[in-house]
N, C-alpha and C positions, 0 to 999 in steps of 0.2 A: 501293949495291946491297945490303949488309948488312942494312941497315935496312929495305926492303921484302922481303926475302929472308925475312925473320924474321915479320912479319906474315903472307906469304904461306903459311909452313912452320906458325907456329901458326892460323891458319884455315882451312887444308888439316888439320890433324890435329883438328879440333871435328867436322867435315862426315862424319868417317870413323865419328862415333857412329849414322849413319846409313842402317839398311839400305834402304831406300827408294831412297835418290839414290845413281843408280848412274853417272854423270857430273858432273865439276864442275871450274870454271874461275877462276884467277884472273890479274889481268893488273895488271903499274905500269906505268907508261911518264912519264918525263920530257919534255919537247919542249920545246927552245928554238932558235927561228927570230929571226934578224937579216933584216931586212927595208930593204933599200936603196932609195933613189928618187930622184935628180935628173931635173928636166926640163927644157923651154925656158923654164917662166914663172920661173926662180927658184928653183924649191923646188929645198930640199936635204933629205932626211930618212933617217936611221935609227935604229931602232925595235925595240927586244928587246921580245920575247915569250916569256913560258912559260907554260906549261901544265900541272899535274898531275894523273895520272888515275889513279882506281883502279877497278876492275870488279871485282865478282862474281858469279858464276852456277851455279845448280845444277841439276839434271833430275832426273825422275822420270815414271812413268809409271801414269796412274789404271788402275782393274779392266777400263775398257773400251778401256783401249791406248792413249790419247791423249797425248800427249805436251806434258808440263808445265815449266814453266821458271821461275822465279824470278831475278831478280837485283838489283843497286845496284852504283849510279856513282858515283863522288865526284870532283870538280873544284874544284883551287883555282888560283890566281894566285902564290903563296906558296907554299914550305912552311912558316913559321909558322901560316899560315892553313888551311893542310892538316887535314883531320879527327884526331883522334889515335888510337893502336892503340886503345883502347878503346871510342871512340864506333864505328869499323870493326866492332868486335868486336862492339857492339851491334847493328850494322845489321846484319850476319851472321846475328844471333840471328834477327832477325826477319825477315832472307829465306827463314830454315828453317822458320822455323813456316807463314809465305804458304804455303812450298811442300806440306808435308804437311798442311795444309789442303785445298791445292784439291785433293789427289790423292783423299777421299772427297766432296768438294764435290758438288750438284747439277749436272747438265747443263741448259743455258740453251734451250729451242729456240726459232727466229726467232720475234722480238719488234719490234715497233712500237709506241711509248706516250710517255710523260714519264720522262724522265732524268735524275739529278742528275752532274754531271761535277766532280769534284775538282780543285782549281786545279792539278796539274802536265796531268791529262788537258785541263783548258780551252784550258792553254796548248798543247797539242799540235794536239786541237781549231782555234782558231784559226790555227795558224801552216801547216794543210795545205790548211784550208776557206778563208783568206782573202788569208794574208799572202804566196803564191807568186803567187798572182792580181793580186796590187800590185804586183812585182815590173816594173820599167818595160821593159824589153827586151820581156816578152811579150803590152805594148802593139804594140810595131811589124811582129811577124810574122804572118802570112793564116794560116799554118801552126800558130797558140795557139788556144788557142779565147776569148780574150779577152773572158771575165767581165765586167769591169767595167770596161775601155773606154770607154762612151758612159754612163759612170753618174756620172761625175764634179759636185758638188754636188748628188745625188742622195741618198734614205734609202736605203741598203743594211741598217743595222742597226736594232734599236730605237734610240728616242731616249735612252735615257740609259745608253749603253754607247758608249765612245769607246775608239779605240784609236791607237798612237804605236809610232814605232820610236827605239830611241834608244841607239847606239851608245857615248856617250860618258862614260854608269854602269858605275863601274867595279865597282858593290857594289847589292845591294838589302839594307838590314837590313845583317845582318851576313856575306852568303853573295854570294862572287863568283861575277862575272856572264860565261860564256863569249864571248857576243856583246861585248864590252866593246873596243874601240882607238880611239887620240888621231888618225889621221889613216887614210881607205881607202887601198886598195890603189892608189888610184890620185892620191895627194896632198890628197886634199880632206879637210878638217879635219871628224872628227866631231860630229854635231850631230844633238837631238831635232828627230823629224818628224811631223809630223800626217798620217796616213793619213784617221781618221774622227773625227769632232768632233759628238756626241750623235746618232748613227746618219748623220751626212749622210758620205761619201766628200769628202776634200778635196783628197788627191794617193797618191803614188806614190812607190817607192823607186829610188832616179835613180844611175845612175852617167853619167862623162861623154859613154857613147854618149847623142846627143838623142833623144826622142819628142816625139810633137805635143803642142805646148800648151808645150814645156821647153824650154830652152836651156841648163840648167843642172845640172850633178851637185848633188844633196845630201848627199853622204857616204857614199854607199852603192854605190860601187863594189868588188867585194870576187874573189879570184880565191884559189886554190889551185895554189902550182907555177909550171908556167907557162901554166897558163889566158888566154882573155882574162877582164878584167872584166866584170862586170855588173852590175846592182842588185841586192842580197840584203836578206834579213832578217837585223839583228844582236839587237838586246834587244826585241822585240814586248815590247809591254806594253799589258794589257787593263786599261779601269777601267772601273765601274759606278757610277751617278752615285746609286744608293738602293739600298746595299746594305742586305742584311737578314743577320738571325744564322743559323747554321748551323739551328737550330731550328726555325725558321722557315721555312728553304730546304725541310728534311724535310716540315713541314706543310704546306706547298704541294703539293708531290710528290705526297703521299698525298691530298689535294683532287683535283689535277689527274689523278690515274688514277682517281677514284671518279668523276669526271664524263664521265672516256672510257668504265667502266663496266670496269676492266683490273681484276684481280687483287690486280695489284702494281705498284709502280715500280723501277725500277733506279737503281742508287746506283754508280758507277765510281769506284775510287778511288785506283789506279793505271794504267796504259799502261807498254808497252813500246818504244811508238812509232807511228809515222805514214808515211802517203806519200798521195800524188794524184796525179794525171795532169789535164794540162791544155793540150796538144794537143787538136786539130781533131780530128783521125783517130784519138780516142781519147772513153772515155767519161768526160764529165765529173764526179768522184766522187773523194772520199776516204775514206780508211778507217785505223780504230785499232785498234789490238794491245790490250784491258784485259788486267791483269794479275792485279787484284782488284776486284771487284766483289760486289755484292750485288742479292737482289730484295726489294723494300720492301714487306711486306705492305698493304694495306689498311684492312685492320678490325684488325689487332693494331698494326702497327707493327714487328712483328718484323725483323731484318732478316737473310737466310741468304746463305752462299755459295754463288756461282754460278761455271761456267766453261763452256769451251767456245764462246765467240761474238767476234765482233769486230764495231765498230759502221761504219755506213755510211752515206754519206750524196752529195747535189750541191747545191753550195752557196747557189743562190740561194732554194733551199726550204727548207735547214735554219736555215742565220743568220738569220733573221726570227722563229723561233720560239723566241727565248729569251724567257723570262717574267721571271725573276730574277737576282740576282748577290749572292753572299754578302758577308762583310764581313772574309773571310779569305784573303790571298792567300797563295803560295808560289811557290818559282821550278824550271822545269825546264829542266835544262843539258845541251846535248848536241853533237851535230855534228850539218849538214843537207848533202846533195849535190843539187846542180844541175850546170848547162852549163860555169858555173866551177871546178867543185871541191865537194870537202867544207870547209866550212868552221866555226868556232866558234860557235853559238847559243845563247840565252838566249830563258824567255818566262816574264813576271810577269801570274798573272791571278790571279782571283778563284773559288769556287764558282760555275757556273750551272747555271739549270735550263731545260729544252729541254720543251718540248711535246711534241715527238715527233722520236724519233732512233728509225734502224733497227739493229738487230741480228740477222748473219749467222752460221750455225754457222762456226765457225773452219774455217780449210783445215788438215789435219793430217791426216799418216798413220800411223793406226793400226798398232800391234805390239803383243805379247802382251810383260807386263813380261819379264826378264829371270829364267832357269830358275834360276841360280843367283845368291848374292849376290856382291859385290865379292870377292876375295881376300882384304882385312883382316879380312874377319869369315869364314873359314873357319878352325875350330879345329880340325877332323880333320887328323892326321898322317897322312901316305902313308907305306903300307908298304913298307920299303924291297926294292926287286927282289930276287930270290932267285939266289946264283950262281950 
């Protein structure tokens, strides 16, 4: 406890040089779960897990009251493999600067055009737009609004973007993988799976409840507590069969909004997260939190900050419209919640570029920043009462 004690105490006293951010959080948490399972077929297993977390977050609020937020996550498997105070103290640096960035930043108003999305956004992207939708239980209910269903060796994606679930990476590079265990929740030994295979749909994430067509779990039974199981996404992984340079990605961008005749393009290059819904009795769409972003000029190339919008979309009109895939991936780690639980996630993509994504002004409620500053920066002495 010391030892996160101490980072928390010196990055809580860096934050204080700031009068802007007048809220701010930091969180460790250790988690280790022993995970038991005998059954009838034999199996016997138990299984430690941990998990280390670190968060940060800070707030602030721009001239027209909007409410800003910055943060970073860090996750390891390890504490050897844990970040160190210092890199911590990096990433700090630069959630502060994000954040008094966006606080004079331009406001974004709703936009429709070509988008470039940063591999942890892609991965987020992906994992709300496609990979709940694979999910094999919300094959079997009237009650889902079951996507893709009857799409099975069907193109759902362009052709040279495939994507895979694959539980059994415990590492990409050198950055552990949250999604990552040797056996699911429900005895079945983890193992990479083909969802899409050069745009065509090939299957599904299977736990041992059956759907048509299965007989069989592939590793992707997964539950929180004492949930039941279901199929989840553990490491989604996007890959692009020609990718291009970052460079290239931007050239494109700035092509493709000259020819829709736009302005600019937008460049996203953080998130803060994702959700969808994908119930019947519900509208089928998902939507992202950016966290940084930009508008890609046109004719200069310049590129400014923007804020103020979250992107939107339903899936079977937007994933058709990716044009490219960079040649740089990265990973985003986090938890997801479903019917089972929240449980551990990972997702490895690439840069892509979209033809056209929507972007809605953000939902936020407006306040007037705060009349006075924090307490640490008040240097006036109070007179003391008179007796």
């Amino acid at each position: 406890p010391a030892y996160w004690e101490g980072i928390i105490r010196t990055e809580g006293a860096y934050l204080k040089k700031y009068k802007e951010i007048f809220d701010s959080g930091f969180t460790a948490t250790v988690q280790a779960t022993t995970k038991y399972l005998v059954n009838t077929e034999g199996t016997a297993i138990v299984y430690d897990e941990i998990v280390y977390a670190f968060s940060a977050s800070a707030l602030a609020r721009a001239e027209d009251g909007q409410l800003l937020e910055a943060s970073r996550t860090f996750y390891s498997r390890s504490f050897e493999t844990f970040p160190k105070p210092e890199a911590i103290h990096k990433e700090v640096v630069g959630m502060v600067e994000d954040l008094l960035a966006q606080v004079n930043a331009e406001v974004l108003n709703p936009y429709s055009g070509p988008v470039v999305l940063a591999p942890r956004v892609t991965g987020v992207f992906f994992h709300e737009a496609i990979g709940h939708r694979l999910e094999g239980k919300r094959q079997r209910s009237d009650k889902e609004g079951q996507t893709f269903k009857d799409k099975l060796n069907e193109a759902i994606l362009p052709t040279f973007i495939s994507v895979s679930d694959d539980p059994s990476l415990p590492k990409w590079e050198k950055i552990d993988l949250n999604g990552h265990y040797p056996y699911d929740d429900e005895g079945v030994k983890a193992r990479p799976v083909s969802l899409v295979e050069d745009g065509v749909l090939k299957g599904f994430l299977l736990s041992r409840l059956p759907i048509e067509g299965y007989s069989k779990s592939n590793g992707h039974g997964r539950n929180a507590s004492f949930e039941d199981p279901m199929g989840r996404m553990a490491t989604l992984m996007v890959k692009g069969k020609t990718p291009i340079s970052t460079e290239k990605l931007k050239a494109q961008l700035l092509a493709e909004a000259k020819r829709q005749n736009k302005p600019f393009g937008i460049w996203i290059e953080e998130v803060a997260g994702g959700e969808t819904r994908t119930g019947r009795d519900d509208v089928q769409a998902f939507h992202g939190i950016p966290t940084k972003m930009f508008k890609v000029d046109v004719a200069t190339g310049k590129m400014t900050l923007v804020r103020g919008a979250e992107f939107i979309g339903t899936p079977l009109t937007v994933i058709g419209k990716i044009l490219a895939t960079g040649n740089d991936y990265d990973v985003f780690n986090g938890f997801c919640g479903a019917e089972s639980g929240y449980v551990p996630v990972s997702t490895v993509a690439p840069f892509v570029l979209l033809q056209e994504l929507e972007l809605q002004r953000a939902s936020s409620q407006k306040r007037k920043p705060p009349i006075l500053p924090p307490p640490v920066f008040d240097t006036v002495q109070a007179t003391p009462p008179s007796k």
